[in-house]
C-alpha positions as CSV (number, residue, x, y, z in Angstrom):
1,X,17.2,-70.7,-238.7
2,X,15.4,-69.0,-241.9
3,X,19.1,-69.3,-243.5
4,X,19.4,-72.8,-242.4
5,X,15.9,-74.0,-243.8
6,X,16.7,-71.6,-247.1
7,X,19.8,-73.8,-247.7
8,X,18.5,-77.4,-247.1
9,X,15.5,-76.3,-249.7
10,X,17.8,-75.6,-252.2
11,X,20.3,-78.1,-252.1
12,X,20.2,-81.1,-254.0
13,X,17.6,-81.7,-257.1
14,X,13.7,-81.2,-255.8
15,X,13.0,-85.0,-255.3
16,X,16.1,-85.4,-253.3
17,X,15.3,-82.5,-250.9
18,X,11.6,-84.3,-250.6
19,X,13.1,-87.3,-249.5
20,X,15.3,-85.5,-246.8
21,X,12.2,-84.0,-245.6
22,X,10.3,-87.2,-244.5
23,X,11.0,-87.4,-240.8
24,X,11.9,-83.4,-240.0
25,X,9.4,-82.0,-237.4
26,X,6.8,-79.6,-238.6
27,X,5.7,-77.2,-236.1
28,X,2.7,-74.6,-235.6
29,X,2.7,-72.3,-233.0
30,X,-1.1,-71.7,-232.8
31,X,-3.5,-69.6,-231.5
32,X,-4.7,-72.1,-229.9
33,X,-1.5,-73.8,-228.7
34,X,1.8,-75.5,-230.0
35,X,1.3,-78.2,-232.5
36,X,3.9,-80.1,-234.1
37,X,4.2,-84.0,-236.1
38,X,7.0,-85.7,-238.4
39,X,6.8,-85.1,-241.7
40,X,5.8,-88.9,-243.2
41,X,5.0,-87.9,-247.0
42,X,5.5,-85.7,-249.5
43,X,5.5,-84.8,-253.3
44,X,7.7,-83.0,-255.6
45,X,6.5,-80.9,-258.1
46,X,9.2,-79.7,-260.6
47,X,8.0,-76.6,-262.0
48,X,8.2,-75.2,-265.4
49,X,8.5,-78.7,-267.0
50,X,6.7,-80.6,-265.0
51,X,2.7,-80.9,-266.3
52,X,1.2,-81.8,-263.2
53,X,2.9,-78.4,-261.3
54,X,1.1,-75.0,-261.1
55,X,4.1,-73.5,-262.6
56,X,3.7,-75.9,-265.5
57,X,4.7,-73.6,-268.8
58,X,5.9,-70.7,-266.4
59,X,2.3,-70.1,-265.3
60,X,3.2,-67.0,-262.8
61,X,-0.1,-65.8,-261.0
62,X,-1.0,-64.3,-257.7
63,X,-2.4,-67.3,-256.6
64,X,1.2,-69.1,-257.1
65,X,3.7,-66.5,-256.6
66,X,4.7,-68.4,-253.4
67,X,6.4,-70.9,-255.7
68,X,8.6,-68.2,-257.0
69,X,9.6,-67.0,-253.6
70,X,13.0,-67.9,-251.7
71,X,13.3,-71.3,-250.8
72,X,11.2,-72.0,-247.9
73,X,8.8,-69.9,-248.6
74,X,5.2,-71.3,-247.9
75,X,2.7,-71.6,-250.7
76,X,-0.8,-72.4,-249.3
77,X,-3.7,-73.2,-252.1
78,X,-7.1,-74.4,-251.9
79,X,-7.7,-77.8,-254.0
80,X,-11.4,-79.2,-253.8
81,X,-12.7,-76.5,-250.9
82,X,-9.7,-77.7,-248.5
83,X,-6.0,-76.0,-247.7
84,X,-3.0,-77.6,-248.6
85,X,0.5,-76.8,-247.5
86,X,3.4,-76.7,-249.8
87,X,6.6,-75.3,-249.7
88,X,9.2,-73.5,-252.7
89,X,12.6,-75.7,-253.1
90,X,15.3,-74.1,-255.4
91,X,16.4,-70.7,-255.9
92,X,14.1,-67.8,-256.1
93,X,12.1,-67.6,-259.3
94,X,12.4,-71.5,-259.7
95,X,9.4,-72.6,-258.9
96,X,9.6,-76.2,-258.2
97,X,7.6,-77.2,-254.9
98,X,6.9,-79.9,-252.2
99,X,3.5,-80.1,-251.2
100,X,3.5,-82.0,-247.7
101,X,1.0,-84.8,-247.4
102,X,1.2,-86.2,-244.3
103,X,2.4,-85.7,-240.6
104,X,2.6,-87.8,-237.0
105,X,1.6,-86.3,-234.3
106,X,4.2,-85.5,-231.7
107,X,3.0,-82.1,-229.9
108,X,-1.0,-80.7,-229.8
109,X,-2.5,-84.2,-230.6
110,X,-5.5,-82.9,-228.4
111,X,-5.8,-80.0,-230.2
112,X,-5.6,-81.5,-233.7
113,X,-8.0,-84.5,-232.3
114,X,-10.5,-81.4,-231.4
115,X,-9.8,-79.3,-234.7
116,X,-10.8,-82.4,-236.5
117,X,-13.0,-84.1,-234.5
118,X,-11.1,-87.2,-235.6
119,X,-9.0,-89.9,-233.6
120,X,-6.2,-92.1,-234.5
121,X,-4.4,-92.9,-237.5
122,X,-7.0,-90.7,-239.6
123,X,-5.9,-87.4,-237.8
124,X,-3.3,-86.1,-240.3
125,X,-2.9,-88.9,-242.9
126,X,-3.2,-86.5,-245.9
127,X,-2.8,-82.5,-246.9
128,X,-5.9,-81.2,-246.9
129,X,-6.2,-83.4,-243.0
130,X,-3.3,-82.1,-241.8
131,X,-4.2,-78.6,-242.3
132,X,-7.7,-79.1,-240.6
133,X,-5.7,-80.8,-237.6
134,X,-3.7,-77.5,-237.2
135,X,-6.3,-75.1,-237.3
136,X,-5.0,-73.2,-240.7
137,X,-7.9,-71.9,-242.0
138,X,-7.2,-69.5,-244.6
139,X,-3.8,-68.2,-246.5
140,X,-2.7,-65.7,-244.0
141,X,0.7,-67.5,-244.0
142,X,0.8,-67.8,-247.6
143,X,4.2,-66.3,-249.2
144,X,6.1,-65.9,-245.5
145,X,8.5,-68.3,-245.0
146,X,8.9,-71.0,-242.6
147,X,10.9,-70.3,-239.6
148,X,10.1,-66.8,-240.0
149,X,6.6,-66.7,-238.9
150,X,4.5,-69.4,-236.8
151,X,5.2,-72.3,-238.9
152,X,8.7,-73.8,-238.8
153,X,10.6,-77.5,-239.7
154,X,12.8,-78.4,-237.3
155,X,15.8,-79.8,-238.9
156,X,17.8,-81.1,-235.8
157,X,15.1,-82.6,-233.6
158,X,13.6,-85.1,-235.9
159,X,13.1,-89.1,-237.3
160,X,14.9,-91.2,-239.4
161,X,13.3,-93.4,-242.0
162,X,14.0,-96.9,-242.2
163,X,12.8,-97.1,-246.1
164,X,11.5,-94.5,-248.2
165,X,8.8,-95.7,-250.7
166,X,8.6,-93.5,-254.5
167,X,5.2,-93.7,-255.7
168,X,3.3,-92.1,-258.4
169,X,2.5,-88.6,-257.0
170,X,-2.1,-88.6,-255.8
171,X,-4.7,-87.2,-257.8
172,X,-2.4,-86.7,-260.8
173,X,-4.2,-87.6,-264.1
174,X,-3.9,-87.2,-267.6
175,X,-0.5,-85.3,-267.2
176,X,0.9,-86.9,-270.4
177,X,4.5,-89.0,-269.1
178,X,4.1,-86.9,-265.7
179,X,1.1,-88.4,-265.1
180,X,2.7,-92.0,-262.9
181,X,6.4,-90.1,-262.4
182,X,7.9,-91.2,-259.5
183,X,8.1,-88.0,-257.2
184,X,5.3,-89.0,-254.1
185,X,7.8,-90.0,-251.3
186,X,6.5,-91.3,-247.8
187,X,8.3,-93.3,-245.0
188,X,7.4,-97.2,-245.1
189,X,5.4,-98.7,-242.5
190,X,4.3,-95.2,-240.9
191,X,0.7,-95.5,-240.3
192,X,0.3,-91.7,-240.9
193,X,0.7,-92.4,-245.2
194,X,-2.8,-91.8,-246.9
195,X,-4.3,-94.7,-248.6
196,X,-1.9,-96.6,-247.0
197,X,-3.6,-100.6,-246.2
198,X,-3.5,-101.8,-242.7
199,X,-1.6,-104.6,-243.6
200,X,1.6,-102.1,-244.2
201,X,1.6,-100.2,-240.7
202,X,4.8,-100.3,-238.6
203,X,2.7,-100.3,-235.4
204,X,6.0,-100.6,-233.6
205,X,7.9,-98.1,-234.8
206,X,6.7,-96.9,-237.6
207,X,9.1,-96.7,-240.3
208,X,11.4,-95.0,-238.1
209,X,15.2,-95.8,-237.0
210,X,15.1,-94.2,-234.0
């Protein structure tokens, strides 16, 4: 599977990739038990050029070198005292990312419910929430890469969205003409979008085909 998930993040331009992600099942095998959710938004960040990336100008620290790993490498990184879950797309030493924003529940919910002490819609409707619901609490997963550890993305067993919506990525400011690109992607309708308004849910499918 690690060769499988290594091809799909480097096929296709960065943004593309992001938008074939939305609706592949994200899984955690825990400590405390298997969790798993759809994948319902995410960003792209493309690297070197892009202002708004932590590779912006080729900035190559410790902190980032997950970025310049093998596709599918995780990069976990602390933003405002909270964990957020990204992932290298492109070739080794490009290091353009996809930070994933946003899951539903599908496996675990109890478990996320009790990691978060949270219910409903709120559980994992953003990337520092989703992390809390799974339990990560530290980096010790940090430059592994999925399907080759206890995080995976299941690429055969997952949802189809019936729209994808391209937004202006969150929390980017003052990034020059990087600042309102295009590059946040999330599945319309699927209650499990931050800042999404109540008057968008899909509570009958949400978002998805099948």
């Amino acid at each position: 599977m690690t060769e499988r998930l290594r091809r799909f993040f480097a096929t296709g331009t960065t943004d593309e990739i992001t938008q074939r992600l939305l609706g592949k099942l994200l899984i955690y095998h825990s400590p405390q038990g298997l969790m798993s959710g759809y994948i319902t938004e995410a960003e792209a960040y493309l690297g070197q050029r892009d202002s708004a990336a932590h590779a912006y100008q080729g900035k190559r620290t410790p902190a980032n070198e997950a970025l310049y790993g093998v596709p599918g490498t995780i990069y976990i990184y602390s933003i405002h005292s909270r964990l957020c879950l990204d992932v290298a797309a492109q070739a080794q030493d490009v290091p353009e990312g996809i930070l994933i924003r946003g899951i539903e529940p599908v496996q675990g919910r109890a478990l996320m419910e009790q990691n978060r002490s949270k219910h409903g819609y709120d559980l994992t409707n953003g990337p520092g929430k989703l992390m809390e619901a799974l339990g990560i609490t530290d980096k010790h997963l940090n430059e592994l890469e999925f399907g080759e550890t206890d995080l995976d993305i299941d690429l055969d067993h997952g949802k189809i969205p019936k729209q994808i919506v391209a937004s202006g990525r969150i929390g980017v400011s003052d990034r020059g003409s990087w600042t309102e690109k295009p590059y946040r992607f999330y599945v319309a309708g699927n209650p499990y979008v931050s800042k999404l308004s109540k008057r968008d849910f899909d509570l009958e499918n949400h978002g998805w085909k099948n």
